[in-house]
PDB file of N, CA, C and O in Angstrom:
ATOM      1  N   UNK A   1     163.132 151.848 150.030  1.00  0.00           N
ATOM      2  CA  UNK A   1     161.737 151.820 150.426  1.00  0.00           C
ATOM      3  C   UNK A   1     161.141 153.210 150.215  1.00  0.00           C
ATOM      4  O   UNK A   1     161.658 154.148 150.823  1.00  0.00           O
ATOM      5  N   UNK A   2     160.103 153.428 149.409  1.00  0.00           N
ATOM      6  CA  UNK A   2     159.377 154.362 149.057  1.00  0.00           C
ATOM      7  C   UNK A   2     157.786 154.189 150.216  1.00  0.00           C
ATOM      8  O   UNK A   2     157.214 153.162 150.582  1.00  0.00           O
ATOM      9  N   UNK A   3     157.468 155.697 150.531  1.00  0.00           N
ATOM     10  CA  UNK A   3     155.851 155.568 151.121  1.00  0.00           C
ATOM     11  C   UNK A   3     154.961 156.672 150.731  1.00  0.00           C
ATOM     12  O   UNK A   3     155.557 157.695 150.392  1.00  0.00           O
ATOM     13  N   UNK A   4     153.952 156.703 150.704  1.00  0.00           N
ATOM     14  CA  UNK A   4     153.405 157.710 150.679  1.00  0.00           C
ATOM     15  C   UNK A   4     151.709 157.580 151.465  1.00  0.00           C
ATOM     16  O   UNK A   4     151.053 156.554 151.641  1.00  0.00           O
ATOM     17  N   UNK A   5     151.428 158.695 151.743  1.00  0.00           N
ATOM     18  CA  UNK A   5     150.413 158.525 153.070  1.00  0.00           C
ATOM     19  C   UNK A   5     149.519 159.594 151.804  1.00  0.00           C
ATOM     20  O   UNK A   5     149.989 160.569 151.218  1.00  0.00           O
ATOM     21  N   UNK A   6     148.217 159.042 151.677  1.00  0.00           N
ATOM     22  CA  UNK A   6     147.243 159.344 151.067  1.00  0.00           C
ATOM     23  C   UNK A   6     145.913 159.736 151.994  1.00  0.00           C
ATOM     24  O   UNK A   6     145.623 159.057 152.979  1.00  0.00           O
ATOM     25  N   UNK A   7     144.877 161.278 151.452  1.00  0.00           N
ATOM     26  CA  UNK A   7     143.675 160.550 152.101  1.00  0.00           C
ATOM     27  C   UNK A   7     142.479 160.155 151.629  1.00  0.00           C
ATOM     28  O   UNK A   7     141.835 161.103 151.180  1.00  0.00           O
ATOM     29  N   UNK A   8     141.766 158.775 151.537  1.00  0.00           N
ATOM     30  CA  UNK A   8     141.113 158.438 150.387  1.00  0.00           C
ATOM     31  C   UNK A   8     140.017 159.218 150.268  1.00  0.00           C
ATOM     32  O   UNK A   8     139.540 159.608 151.334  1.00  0.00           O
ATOM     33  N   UNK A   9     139.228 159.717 148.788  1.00  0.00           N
ATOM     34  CA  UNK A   9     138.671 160.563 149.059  1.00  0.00           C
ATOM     35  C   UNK A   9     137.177 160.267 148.017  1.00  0.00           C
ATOM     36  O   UNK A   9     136.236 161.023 147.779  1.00  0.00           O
ATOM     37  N   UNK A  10     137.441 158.898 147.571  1.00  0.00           N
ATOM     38  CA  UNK A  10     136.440 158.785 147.214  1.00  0.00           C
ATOM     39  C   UNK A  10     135.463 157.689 148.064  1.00  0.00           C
ATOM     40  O   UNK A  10     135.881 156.796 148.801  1.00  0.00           O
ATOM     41  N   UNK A  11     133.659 158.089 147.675  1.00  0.00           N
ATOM     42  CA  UNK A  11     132.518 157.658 148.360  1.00  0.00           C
ATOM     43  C   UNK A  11     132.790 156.362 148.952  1.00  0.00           C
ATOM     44  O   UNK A  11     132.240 156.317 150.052  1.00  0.00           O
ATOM     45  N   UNK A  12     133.521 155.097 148.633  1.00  0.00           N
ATOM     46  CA  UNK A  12     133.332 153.984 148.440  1.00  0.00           C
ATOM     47  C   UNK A  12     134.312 153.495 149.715  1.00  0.00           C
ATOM     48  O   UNK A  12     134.126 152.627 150.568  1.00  0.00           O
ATOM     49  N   UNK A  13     135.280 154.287 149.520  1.00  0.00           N
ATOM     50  CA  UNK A  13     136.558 154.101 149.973  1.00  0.00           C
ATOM     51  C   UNK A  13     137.599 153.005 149.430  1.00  0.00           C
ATOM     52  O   UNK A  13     137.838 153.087 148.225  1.00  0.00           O
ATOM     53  N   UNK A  14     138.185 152.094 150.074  1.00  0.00           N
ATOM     54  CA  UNK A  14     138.566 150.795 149.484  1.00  0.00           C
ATOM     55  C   UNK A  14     137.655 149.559 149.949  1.00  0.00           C
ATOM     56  O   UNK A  14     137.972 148.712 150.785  1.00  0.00           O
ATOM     57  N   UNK A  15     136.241 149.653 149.100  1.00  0.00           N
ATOM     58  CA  UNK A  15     135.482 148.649 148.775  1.00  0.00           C
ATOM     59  C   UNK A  15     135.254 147.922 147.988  1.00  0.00           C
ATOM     60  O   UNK A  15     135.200 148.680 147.020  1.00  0.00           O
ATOM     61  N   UNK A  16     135.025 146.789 147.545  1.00  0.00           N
ATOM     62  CA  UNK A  16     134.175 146.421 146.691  1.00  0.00           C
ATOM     63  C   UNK A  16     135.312 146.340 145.015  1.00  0.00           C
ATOM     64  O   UNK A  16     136.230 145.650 144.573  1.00  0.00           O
ATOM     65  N   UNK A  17     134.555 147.422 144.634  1.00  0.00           N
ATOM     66  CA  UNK A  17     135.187 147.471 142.752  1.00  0.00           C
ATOM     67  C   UNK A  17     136.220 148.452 143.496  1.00  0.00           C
ATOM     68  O   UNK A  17     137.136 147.682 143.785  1.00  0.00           O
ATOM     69  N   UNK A  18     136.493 149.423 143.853  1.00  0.00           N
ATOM     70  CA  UNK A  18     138.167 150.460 143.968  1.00  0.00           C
ATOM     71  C   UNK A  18     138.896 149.071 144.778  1.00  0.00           C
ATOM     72  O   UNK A  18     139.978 148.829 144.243  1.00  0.00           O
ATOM     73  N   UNK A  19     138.674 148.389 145.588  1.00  0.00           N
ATOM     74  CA  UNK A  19     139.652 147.428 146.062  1.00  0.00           C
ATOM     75  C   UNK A  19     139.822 146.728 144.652  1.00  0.00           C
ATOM     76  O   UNK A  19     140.797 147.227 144.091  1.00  0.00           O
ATOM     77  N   UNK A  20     139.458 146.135 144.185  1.00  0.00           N
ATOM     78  CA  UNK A  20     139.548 145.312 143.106  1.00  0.00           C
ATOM     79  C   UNK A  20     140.710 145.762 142.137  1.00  0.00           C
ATOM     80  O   UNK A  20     141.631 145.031 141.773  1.00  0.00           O
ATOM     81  N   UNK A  21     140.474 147.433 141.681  1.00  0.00           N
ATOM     82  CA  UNK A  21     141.234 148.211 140.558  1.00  0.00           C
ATOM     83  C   UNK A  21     142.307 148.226 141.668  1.00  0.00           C
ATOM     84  O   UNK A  21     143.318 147.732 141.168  1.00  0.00           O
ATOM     85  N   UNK A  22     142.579 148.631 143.171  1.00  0.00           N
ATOM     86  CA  UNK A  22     143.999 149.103 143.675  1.00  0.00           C
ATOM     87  C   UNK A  22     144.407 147.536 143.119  1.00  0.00           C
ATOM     88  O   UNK A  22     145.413 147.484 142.411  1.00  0.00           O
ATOM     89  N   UNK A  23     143.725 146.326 143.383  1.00  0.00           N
ATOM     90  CA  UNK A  23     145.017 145.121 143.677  1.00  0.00           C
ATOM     91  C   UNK A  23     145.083 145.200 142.383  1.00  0.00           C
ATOM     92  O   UNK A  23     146.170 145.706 142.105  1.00  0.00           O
ATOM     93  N   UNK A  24     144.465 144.956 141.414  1.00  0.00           N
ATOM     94  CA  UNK A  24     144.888 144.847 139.609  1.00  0.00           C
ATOM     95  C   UNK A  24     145.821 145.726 139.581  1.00  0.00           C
ATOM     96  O   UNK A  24     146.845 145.449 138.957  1.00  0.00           O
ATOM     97  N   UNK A  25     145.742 146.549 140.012  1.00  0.00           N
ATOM     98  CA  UNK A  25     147.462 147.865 139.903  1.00  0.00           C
ATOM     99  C   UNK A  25     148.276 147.445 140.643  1.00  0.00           C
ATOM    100  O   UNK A  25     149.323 147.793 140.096  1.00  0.00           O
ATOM    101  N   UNK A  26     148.560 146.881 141.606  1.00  0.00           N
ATOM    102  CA  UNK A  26     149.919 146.602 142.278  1.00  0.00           C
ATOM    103  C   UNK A  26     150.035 145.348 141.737  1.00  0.00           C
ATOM    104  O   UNK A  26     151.177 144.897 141.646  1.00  0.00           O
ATOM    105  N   UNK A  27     148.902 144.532 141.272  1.00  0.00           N
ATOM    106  CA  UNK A  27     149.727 143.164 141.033  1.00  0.00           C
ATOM    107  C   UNK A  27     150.499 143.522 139.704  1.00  0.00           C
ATOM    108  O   UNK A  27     150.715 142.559 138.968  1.00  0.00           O
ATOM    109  N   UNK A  28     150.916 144.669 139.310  1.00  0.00           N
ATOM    110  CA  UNK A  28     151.549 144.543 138.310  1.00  0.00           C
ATOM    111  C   UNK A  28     153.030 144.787 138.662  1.00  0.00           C
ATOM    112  O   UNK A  28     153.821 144.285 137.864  1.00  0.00           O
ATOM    113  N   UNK A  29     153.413 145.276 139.419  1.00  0.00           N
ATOM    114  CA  UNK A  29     154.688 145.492 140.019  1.00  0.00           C
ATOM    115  C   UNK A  29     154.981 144.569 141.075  1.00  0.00           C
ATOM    116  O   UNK A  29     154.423 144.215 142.113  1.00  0.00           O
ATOM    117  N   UNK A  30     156.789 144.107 140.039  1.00  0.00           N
ATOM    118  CA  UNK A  30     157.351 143.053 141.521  1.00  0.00           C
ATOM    119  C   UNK A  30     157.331 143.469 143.150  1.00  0.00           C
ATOM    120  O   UNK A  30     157.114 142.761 144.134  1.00  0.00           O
ATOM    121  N   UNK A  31     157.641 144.888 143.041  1.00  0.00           N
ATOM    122  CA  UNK A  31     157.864 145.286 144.598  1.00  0.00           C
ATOM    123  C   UNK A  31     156.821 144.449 145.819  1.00  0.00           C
ATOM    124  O   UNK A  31     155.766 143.866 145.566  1.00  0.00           O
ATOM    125  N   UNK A  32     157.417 144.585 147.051  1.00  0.00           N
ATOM    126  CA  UNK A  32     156.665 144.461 147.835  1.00  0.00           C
ATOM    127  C   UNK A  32     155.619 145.595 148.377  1.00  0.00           C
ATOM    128  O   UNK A  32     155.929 146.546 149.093  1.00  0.00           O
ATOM    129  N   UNK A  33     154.304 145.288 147.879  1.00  0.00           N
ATOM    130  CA  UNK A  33     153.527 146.616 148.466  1.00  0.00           C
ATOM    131  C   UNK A  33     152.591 146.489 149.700  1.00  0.00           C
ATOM    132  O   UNK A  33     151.689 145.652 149.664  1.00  0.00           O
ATOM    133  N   UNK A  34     152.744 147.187 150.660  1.00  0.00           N
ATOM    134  CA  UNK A  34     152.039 147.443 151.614  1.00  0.00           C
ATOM    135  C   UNK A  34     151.348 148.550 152.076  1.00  0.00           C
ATOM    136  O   UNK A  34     151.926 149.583 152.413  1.00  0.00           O
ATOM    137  N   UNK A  35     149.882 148.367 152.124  1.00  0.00           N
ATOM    138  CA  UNK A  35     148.833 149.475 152.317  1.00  0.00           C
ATOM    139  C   UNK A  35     148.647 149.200 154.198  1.00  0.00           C
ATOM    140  O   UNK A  35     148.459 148.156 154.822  1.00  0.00           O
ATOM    141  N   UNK A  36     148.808 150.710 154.695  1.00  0.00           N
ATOM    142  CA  UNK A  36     148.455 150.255 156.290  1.00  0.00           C
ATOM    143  C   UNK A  36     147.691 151.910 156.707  1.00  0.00           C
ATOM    144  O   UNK A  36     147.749 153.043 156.229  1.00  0.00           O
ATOM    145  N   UNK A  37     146.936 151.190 157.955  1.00  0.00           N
ATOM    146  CA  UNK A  37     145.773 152.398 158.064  1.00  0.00           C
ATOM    147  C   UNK A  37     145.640 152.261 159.798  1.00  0.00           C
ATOM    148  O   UNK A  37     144.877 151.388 160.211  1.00  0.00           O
ATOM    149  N   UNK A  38     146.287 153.011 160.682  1.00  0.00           N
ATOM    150  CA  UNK A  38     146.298 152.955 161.661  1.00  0.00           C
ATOM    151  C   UNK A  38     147.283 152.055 162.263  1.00  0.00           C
ATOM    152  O   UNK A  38     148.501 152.175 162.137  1.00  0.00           O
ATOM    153  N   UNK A  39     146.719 151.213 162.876  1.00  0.00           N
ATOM    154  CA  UNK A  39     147.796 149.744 163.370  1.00  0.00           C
ATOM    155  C   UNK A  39     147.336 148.873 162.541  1.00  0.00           C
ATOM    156  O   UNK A  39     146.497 148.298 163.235  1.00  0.00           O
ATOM    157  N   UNK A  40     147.323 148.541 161.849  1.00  0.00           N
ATOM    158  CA  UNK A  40     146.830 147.583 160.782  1.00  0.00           C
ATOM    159  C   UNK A  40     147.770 147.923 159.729  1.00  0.00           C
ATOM    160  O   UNK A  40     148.528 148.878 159.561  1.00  0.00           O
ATOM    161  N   UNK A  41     147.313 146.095 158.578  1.00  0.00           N
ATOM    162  CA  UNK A  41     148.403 146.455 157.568  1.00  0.00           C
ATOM    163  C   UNK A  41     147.969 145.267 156.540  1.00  0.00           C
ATOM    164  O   UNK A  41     147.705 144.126 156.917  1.00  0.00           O
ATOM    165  N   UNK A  42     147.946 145.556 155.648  1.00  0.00           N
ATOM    166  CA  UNK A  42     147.743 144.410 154.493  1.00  0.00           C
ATOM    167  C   UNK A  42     148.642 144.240 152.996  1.00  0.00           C
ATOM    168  O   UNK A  42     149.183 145.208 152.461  1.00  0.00           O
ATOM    169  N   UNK A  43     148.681 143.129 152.551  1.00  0.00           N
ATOM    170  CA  UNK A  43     149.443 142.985 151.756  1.00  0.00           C
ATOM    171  C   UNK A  43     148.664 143.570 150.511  1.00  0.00           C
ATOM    172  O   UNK A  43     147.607 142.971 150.315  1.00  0.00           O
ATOM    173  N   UNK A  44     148.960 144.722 149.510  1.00  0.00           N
ATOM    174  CA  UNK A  44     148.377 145.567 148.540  1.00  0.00           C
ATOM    175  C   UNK A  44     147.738 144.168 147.489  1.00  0.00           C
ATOM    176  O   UNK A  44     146.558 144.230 147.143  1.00  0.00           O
ATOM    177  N   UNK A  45     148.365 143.289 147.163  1.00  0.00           N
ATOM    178  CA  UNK A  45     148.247 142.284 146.443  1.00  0.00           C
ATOM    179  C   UNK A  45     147.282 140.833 146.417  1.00  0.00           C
ATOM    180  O   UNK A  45     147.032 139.903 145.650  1.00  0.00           O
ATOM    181  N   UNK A  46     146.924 141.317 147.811  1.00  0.00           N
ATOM    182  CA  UNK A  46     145.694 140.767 148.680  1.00  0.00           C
ATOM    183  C   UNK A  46     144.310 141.562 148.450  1.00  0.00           C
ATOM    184  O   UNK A  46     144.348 142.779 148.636  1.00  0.00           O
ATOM    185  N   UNK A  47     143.186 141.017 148.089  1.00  0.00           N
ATOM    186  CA  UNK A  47     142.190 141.796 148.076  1.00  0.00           C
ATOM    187  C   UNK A  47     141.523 141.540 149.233  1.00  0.00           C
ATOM    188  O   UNK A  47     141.146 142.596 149.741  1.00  0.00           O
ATOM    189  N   UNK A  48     141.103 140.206 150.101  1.00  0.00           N
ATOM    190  CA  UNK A  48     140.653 139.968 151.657  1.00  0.00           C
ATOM    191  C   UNK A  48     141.641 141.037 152.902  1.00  0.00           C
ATOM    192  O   UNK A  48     141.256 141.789 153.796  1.00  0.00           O
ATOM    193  N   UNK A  49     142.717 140.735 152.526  1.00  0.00           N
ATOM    194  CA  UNK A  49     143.575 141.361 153.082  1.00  0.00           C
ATOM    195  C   UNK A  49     142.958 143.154 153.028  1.00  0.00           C
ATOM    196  O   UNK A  49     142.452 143.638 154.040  1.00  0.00           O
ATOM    197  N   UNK A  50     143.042 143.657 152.234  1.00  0.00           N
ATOM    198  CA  UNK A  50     142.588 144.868 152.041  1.00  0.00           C
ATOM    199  C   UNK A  50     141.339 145.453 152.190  1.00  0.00           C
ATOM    200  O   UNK A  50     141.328 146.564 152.721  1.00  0.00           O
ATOM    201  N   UNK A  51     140.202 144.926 151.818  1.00  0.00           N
ATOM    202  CA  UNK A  51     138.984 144.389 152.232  1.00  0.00           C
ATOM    203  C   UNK A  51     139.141 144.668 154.060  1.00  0.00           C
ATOM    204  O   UNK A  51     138.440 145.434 154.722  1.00  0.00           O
ATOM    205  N   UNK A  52     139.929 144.056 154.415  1.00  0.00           N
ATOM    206  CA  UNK A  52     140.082 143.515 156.165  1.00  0.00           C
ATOM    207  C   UNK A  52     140.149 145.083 156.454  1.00  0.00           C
ATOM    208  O   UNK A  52     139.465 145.395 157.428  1.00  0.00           O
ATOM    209  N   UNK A  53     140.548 145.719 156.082  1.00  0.00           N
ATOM    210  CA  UNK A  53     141.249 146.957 156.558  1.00  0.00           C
ATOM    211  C   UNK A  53     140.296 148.117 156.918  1.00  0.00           C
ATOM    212  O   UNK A  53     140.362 148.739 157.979  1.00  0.00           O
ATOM    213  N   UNK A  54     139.263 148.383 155.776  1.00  0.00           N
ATOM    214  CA  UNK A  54     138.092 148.987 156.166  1.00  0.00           C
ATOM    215  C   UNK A  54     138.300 150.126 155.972  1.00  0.00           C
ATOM    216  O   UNK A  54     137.840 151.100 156.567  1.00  0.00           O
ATOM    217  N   UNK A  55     139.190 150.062 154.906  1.00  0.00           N
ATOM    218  CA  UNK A  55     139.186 151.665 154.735  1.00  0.00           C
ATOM    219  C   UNK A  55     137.852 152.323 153.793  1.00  0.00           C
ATOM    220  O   UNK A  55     137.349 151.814 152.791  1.00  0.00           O
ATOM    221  N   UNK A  56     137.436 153.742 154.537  1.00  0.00           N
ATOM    222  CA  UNK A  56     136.542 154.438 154.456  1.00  0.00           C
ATOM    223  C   UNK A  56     136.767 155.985 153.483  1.00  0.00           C
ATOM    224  O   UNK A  56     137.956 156.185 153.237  1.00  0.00           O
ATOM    225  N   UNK A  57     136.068 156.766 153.077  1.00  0.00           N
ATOM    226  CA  UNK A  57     136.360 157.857 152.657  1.00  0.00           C
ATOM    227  C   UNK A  57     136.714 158.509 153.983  1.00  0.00           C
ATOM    228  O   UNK A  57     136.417 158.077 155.097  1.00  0.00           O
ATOM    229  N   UNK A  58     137.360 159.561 153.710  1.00  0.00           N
ATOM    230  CA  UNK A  58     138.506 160.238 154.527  1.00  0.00           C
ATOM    231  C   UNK A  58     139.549 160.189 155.595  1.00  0.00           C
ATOM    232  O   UNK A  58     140.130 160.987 156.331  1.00  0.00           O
ATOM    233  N   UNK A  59     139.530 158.435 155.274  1.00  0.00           N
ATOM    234  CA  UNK A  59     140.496 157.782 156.080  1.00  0.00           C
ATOM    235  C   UNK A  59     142.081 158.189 155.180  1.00  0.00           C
ATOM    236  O   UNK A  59     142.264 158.355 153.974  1.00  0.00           O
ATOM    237  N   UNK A  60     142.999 158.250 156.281  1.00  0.00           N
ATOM    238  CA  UNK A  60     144.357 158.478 155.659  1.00  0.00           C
ATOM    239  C   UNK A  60     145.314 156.893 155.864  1.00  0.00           C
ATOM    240  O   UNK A  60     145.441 156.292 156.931  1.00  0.00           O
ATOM    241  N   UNK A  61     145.787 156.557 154.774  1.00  0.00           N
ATOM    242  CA  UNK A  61     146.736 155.243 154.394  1.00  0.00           C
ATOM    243  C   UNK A  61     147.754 155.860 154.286  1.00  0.00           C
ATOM    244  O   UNK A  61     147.862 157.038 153.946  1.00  0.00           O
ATOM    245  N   UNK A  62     148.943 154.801 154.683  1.00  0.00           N
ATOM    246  CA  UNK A  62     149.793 155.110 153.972  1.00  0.00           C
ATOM    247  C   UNK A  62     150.001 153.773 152.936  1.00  0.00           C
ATOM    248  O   UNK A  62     149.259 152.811 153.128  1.00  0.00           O
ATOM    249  N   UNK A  63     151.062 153.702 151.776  1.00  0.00           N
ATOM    250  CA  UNK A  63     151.518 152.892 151.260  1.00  0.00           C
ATOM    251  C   UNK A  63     152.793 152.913 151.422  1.00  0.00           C
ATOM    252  O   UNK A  63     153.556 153.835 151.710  1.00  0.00           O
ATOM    253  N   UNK A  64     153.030 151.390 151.129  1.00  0.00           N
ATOM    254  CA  UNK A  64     154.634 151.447 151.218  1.00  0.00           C
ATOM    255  C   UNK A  64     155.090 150.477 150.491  1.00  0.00           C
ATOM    256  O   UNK A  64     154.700 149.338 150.750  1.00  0.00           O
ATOM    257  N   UNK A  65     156.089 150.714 149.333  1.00  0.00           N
ATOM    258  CA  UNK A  65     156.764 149.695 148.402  1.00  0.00           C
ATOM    259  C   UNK A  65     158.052 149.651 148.749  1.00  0.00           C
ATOM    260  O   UNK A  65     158.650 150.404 149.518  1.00  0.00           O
ATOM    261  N   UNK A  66     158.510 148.599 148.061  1.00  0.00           N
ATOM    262  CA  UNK A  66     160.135 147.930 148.687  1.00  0.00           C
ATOM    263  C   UNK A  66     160.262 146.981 147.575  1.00  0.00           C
ATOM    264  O   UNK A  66     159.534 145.989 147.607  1.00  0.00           O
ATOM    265  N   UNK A  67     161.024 147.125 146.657  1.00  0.00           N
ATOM    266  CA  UNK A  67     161.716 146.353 145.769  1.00  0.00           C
ATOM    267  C   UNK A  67     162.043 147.131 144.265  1.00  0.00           C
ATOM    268  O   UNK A  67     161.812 148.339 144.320  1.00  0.00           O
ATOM    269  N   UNK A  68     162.498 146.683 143.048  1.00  0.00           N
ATOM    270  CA  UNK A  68     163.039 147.057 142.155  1.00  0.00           C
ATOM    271  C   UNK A  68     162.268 148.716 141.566  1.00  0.00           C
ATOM    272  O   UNK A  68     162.811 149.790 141.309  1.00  0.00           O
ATOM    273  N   UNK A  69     160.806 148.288 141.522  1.00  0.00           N
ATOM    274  CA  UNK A  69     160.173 149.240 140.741  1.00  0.00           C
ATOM    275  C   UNK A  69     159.575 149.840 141.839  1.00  0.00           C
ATOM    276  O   UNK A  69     158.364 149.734 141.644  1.00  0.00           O
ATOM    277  N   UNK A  70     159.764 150.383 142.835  1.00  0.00           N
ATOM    278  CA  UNK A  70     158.669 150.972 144.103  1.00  0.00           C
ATOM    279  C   UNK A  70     158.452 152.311 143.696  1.00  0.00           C
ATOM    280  O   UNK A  70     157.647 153.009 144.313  1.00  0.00           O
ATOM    281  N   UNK A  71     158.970 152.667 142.896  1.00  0.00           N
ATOM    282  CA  UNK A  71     158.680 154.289 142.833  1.00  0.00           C
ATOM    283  C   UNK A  71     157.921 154.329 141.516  1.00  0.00           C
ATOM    284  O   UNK A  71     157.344 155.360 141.169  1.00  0.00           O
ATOM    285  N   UNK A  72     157.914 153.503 140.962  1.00  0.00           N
ATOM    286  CA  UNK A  72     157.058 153.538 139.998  1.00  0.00           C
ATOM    287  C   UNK A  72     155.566 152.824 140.185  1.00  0.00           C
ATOM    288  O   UNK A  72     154.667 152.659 139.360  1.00  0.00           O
ATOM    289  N   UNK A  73     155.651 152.492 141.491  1.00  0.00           N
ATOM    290  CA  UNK A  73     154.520 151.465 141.809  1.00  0.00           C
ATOM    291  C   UNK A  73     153.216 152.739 142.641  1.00  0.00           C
ATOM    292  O   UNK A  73     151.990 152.843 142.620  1.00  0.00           O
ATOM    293  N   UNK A  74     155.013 153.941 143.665  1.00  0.00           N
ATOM    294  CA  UNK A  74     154.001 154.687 144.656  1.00  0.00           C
ATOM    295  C   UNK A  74     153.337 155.471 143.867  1.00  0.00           C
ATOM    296  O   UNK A  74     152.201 155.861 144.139  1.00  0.00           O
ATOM    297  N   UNK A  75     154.117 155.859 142.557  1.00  0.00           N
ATOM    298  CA  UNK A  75     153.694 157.088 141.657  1.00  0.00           C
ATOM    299  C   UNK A  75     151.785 156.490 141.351  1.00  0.00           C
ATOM    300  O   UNK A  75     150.757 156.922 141.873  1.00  0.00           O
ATOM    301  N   UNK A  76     151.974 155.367 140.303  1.00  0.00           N
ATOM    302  CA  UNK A  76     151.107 154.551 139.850  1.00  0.00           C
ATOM    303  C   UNK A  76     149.934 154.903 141.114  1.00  0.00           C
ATOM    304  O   UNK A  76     149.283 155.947 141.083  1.00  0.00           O
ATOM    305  N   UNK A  77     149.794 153.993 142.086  1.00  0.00           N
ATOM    306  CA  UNK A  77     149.233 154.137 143.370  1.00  0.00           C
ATOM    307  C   UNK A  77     148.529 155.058 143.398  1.00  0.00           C
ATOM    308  O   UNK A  77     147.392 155.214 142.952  1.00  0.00           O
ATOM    309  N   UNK A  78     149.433 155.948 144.125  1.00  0.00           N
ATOM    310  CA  UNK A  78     149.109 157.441 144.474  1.00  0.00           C
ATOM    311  C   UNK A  78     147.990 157.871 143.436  1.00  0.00           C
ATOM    312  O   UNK A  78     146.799 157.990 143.724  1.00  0.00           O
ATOM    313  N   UNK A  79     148.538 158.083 142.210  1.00  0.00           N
ATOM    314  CA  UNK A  79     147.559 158.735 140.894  1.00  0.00           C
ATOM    315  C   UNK A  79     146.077 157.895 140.857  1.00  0.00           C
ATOM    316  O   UNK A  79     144.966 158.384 140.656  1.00  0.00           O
ATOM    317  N   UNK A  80     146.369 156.703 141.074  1.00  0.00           N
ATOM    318  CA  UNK A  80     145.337 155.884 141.528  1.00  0.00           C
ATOM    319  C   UNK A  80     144.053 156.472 142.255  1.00  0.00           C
ATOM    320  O   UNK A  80     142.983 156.793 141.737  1.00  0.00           O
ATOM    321  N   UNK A  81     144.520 156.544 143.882  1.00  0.00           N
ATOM    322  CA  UNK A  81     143.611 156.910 144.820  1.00  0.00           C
ATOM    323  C   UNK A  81     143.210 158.112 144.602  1.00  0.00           C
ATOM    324  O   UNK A  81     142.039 158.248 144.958  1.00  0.00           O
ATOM    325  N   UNK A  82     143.815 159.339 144.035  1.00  0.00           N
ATOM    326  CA  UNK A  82     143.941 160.246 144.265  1.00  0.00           C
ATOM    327  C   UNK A  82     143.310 161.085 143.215  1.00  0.00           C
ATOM    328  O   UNK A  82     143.004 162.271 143.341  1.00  0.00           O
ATOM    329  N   UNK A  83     143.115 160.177 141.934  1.00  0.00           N
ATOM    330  CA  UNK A  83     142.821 160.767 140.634  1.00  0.00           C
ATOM    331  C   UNK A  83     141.553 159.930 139.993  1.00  0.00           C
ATOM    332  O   UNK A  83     140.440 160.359 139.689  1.00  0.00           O
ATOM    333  N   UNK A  84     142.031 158.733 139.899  1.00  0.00           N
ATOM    334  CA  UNK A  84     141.013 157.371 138.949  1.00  0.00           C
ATOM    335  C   UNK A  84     140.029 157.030 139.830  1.00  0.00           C
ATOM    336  O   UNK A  84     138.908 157.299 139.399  1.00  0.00           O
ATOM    337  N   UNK A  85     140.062 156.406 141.186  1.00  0.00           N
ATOM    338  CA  UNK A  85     138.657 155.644 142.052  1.00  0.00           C
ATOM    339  C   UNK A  85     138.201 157.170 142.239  1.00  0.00           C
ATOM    340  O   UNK A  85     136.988 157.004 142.113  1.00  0.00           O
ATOM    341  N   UNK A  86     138.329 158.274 142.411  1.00  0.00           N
ATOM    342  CA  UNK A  86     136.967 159.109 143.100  1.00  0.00           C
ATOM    343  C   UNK A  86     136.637 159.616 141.694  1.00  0.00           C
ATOM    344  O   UNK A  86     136.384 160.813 141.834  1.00  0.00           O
ATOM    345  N   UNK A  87     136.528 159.302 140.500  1.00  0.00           N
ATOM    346  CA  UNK A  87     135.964 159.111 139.528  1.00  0.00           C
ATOM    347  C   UNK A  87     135.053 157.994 139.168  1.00  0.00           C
ATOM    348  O   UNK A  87     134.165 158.245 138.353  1.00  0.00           O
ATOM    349  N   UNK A  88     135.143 156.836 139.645  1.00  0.00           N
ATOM    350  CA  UNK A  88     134.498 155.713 139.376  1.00  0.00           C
ATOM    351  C   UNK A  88     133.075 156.235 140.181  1.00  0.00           C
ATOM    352  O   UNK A  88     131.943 156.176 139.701  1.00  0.00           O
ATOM    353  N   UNK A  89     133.408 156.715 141.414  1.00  0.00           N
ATOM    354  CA  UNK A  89     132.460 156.922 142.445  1.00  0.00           C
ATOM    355  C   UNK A  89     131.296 158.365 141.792  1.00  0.00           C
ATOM    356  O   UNK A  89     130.463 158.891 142.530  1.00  0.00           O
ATOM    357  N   UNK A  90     131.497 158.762 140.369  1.00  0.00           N
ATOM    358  CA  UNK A  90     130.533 159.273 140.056  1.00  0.00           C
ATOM    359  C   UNK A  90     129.782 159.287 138.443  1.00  0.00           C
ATOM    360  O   UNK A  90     128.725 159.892 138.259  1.00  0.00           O
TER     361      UNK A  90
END
């Protein structure tokens, strides 16, 4: 099991179109991925699910994968939030 705790940093947060691009990226990996933000927790592969969660700009997530490719899923991920959506947001 791989995790990594992110803090999102773009305008939108996980709304809308960046929810959309995170689930198109995890649905590509078998692992099990899980995005959780406080006491809460959703399945990465879920977009309602994620959506539910409400994550905001400068909220901190963590993720967490579990299965064959997880480290290639947190890497993916990570570069994700961290690099690609707070680009979309301008």
């Amino acid at each position: 099991m791989k995790t990594l705790k992110v803090k999102v940093s773009n305008r939108s947060g996980l709304h809308a179109r960046p929810a959309a691009v995170f689930v198109q990226t995890a649905r590509k990996f078998k692992s099990r991925i899980t995005v959780r933000k406080l006491d809460k927790a959703a399945d990465s592969k879920n977009i309602l699910q994620l959506l539910a969660l409400g994550v905001d700009m400068g909220d901190e997530i963590e993720i967490v994968a579990e299965g064959p490719d997880e480290e290639e899923a947190i890497a993916e991920l990570g570069k994700l939030l961290t690099e690609v959506l707070p680009s979309i947001d301008k």
